[in-house]
N, C-alpha and C positions, 0 to 999 in steps of 0.2 A: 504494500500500500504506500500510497506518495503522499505527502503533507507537506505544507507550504507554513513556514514559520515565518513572523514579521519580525526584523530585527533592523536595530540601528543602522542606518544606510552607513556606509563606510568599514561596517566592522565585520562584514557577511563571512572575510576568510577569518575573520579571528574565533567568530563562533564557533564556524564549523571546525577549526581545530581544536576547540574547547568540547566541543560535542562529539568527537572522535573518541578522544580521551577518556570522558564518561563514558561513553559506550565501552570500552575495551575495558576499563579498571570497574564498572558493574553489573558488567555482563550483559547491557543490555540487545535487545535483536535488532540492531541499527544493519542496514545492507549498504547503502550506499549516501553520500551527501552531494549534495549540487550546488556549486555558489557560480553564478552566472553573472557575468559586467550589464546585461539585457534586463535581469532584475534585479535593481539599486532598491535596497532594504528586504530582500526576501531569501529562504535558503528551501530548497529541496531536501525533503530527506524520505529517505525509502526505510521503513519501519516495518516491522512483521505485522503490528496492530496497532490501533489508537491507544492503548495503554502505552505500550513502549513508545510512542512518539511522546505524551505527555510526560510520564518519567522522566524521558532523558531531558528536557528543557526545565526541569524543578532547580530552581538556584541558578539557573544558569547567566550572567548578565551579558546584558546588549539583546534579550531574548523580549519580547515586547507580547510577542501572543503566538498562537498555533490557529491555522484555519477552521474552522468549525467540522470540517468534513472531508475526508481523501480528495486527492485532487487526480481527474484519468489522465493516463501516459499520456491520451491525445495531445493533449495541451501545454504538455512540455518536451514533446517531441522533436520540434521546431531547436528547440535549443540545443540537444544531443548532436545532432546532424550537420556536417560541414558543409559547408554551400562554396560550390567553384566561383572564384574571384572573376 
């Protein structure tokens, strides 16, 4: 499942290396994280369930809120994908 977390615009790599961290030292089911220059305050993250996505943003700062709801690949497909110059 994808979740879209709101965080201080600026700080998107520093979360996700803070949320890495957590993930690895509490076990949590984190799969993958997405910090994109296309969304300025926002971070991708692929979680097993909405529990481990809440979890892992508890204490975490620059962490501002979690989307209410999974967000589908469609819609952040656009951003995985390289586009020919």
């Amino acid at each position: 499942m994808l979740f879209a977390y709101r965080v201080t615009a600026g700080q998107e790599s520093i979360v996700a290396d803070l949320l890495e961290k957590k993930a690895r030292k509490g076990g949590i089911a984190v799969n993958a994280l997405l910090v994109s220059p296309r969304l300025k305050g926002y971070l991708i993250v692929e979680a097993a369930n909405d529990a481990s996505a809440r979890q892992l943003i508890t204490n975490v700062p620059h962490v501002k809120s979690v989307l209410s709801r999974p967000i589908p690949f469609e819609e952040i497909k656009e951003l995985l994908e390289s586009k020919p110059q």
